[in-house]
Steps between C-alpha positions, in 0.01 A plus 500: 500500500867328485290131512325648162839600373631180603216325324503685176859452462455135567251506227682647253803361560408200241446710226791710517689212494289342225551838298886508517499174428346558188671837423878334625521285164702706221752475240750703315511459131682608257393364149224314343566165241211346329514175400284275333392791233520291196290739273472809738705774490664585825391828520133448495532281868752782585275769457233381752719550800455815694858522622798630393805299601687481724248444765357345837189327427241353726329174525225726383709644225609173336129378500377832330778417238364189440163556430595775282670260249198267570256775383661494110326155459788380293619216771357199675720587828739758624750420729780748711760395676826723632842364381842598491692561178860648455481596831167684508139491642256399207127458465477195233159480359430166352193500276333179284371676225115380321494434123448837334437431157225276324220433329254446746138391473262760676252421746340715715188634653336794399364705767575285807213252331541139412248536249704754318788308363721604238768245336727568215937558452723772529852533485651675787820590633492611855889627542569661123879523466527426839345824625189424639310562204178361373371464179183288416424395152159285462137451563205320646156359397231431764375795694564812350724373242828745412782525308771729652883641494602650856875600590577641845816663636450536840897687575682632193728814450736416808499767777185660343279218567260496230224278421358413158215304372348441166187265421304438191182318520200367311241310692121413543348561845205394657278804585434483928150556466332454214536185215729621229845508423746796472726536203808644719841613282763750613809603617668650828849646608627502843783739614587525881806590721575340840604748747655257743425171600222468646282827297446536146276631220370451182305725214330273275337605141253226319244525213263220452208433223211357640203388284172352651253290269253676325177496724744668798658744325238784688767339834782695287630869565502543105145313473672365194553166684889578419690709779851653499604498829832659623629505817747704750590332831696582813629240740726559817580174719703500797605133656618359761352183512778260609374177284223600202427144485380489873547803646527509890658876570555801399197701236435555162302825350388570148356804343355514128311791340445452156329751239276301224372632206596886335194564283112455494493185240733364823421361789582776784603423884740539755560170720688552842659145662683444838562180665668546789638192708664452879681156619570493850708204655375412822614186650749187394349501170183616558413863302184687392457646191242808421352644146298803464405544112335775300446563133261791384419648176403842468279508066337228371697190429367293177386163552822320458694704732280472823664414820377243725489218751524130386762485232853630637387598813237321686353500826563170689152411651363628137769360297293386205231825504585819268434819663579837257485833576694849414668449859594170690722433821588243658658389827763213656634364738665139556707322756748297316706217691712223435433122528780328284838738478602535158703208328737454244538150280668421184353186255772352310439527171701604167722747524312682208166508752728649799380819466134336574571266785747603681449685851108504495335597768201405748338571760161585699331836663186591619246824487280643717329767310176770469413712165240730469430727175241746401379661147362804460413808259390811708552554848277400632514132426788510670355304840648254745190265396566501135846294595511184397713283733707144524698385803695159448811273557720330190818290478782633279704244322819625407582330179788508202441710193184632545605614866171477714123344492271606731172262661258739707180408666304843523156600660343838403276751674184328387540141628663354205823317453745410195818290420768709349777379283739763392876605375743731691407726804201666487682833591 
């Protein structure tokens, strides 16, 4: 028995050094200067951090500061250091802030497809007044061309925390199954409150007119081929993702129930969302990611408000093939792991195109990854053979301005294989 004691201690002797090691590493600080906040109002990077000073941080602590600040999307790079100034402990934040406002050319893909593009110009301003702030002024041609107004105030009213949104749209979408186009105009308002951090909600109130072409107008609730359709939505989200860009720990959860439609010329159904995601570090880089999602509707959701597979959300394995039904789940997981560390470099150029080129970053991961997703309407299409599966491997370029592009080689349940080329995480 005292040889297995002697052995176990032996064994673990290692990691209790390792883990006081790590845990030995703290600092007392006593105020926070930002610097490097051209355009961004001090309190908006001040807000972020969950600590009231004075304090003892952590390695651990620090590095949850910083990606906080990183989250806002409003700089290139975030850098802390602890100084001393009139003869006390402070946490300087240095920040190189992006370009906020412009006219900007749009470009983007519709629906995760390349042969869905949509070009045009808006005017955007990602920091109003310094704030963090959006407003977006503009429109596209292309794929479902638009014309739109959105502002978003994701923190206002100091200590209360309030959110507020307000968009105003006119647009021309593509219906998903059939070959006609939707006349799409309308108007939504978006008030929330953050209770801390990390957990926040939303209510959000919208009223759209859609009209169909003449031969589908039997597809509309009215049978008019013009619908009214308002809208009532809940949305709770709780995150603690430490980097939304790539996340690697902590989880994120969303909840939506919406209410559409009040009257019989109306479309009428309830829709119930939650996306629920777990990051797990595991080793010197290395972390796995998991997904479960679920949407369901409970009524009869008109043709241009049917959820499915193969637009937003897709099935890798299937990514190209449109599955729809009143209920659809689908299922993650991914190994995520570094091959080039993160750089920083700066291209001298003008100082008028500073805000573009200076601190960009690169670098290279890698995915290991599985998906599998299912469609059904009534219970009993609900079977572990009507999954559809993918299981694959991808490299993940880590890129300025557009932050990541993913490359994935995938083979699916039934023999087949595809080439994926993609934009941010998949989850």
């Amino acid at each position: 028995m005292r040889r297995l004691q002697t052995t176990l201690l032996f064994l673990l002797l290692p990691v209790v050094f390792l883990f006081a090691q790590r845990q030995t590493f703290t600092v007392k600080i006593d105020t926070v200067v930002v610097r490097g906040n051209k355009k961004t109002r001090p309190e908006v990077i001040l807000r972020e951090i969950p600590f009231t000073f004075p304090a003892t941080l952590t390695r651990d602590d620090l590095q949850l500061i910083q990606q906080r600040i990183r989250n806002l999307f409003l700089f290139n790079r975030v850098e802390l250091q602890v100084d001393s100034l009139d003869h006390r402990q402070a946490l300087v934040i240095q920040v190189t802030e992006i370009w906020y406002f412009y006219p900007v050319p749009i470009l983007f893909l519709n629906e995760r497809s390349w042969s869905k593009i949509s070009y045009g110009l808006s005017l955007l301003h990602f920091n109003f007044r310094g704030r963090n702030e959006k407003i977006m002024l503009g429109g596209w041609l292309g794929y479902n061309p638009s014309l739109f107004i959105d502002y978003q105030n994701p923190w206002f009213g100091g200590n209360k925390k309030l959110i507020l949104g307000f968009s105003l749209f006119k647009k021309r979408t593509r219906n998903k199954l059939y070959s006609f186009d939707e006349q799409r105009r309308g108007i939504e308002l978006t008030l929330g409150k953050r209770f801390n951090l990390y957990l926040s909600n939303q209510v959000l109130f919208s009223l759209q007119r859609v009209e169909l072409p003449a031969e589908y107008r039997a597809y509309s609730a009215s049978e008019s081929g013009r619908d009214w359709v308002p809208k009532i939505e809940y949305q709770l989200f709780w995150d603690r993702r430490d980097l939304y860009e790539y996340p690697k720990k902590g989880f994120y959860l969303q909840y939506n129930l919406s209410r559409t439609g009040f009257s019989s010329h109306q479309p009428q159904f309830w829709r119930f969302k939650f996306d629920h995601r777990l990051y797990l570090p595991l080793y010197r880089g290395l972390s796995v990611g998991v997904r479960n999602l679920l949407i369901t509707n409970q009524g009869n959701p008109p043709i241009y408000d049917l959820t499915y597979f193969g637009f937003e959300e897709r099935i890798r394995g299937y990514f190209n093939r449109i599955f729809t039904a009143n209920n659809l789940m689908l299922q993650s997981v991914e190994f995520r792991f570094p091959l080039i560390p993160i750089h920083y470099f700066t291209w001298n150029a003008p100082s008028i195109l500073s805000a573009f080129t200076a601190n960009m970053k690169y670098g290279l991961s890698a995915g290991i990854f599985a998906d599998t997703g299912i469609v059904w309407n009534r219970p009993e299409q609900f079977s572990l053979r009507r999954f559809f599966s993918g299981v694959g491997a991808g490299l993940h370029f880590h890129v300025p301005f557009i932050n990541l592009l993913r490359l994935e080689y995938v083979l699916n349940d039934a023999g087949n294989t595809q080439l994926i080329f993609d934009f941010s995480t998949s989850f």
